[in-house]
N, C-alpha and C positions, 0 to 999 in steps of 0.2 A: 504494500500500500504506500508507504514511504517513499517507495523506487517510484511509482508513477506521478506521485505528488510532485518531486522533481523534476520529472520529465518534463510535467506541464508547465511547471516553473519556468522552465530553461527555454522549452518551444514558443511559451507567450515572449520570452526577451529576444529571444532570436528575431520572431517577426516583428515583434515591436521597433527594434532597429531597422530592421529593414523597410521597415513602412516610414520611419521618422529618416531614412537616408534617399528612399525613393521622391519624398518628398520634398525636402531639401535640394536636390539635384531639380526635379522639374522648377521650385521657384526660383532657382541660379538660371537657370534656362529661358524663362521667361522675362528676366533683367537683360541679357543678351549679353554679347562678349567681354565687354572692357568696363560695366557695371557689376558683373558678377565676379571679377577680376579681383583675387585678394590684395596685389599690390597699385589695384586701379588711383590710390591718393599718390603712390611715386613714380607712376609709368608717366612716359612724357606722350602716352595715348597716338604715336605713328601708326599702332597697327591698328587704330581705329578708325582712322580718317579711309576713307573709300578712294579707291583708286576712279577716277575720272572717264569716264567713256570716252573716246573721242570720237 
């Protein structure tokens, strides 16, 4: 009984991360490249200006 109660334990943290990292990941995703960027305060943002059509 013990051994199962853990299990359950262990499988609700597993998913639980994984639900709070799938998450995480989609609202980085939706900020877009150089907002969701951890060093977007010191990058001097070059790879974020878009290259020009001509």
């Amino acid at each position: 009984m013990e051994n199962m109660i853990s299990s359950i334990i262990i499988g609700i943290a597993v998913f639980g991360y994984a639900s709070w990292a799938l998450v995480k990941f989609i609202q980085k995703s939706k900020q877009g490249k150089c907002a969701a960027c951890e060093i977007n305060k010191s990058c001097s943002k070059e790879c974020c200006i878009p290259k020009q059509v001509k």
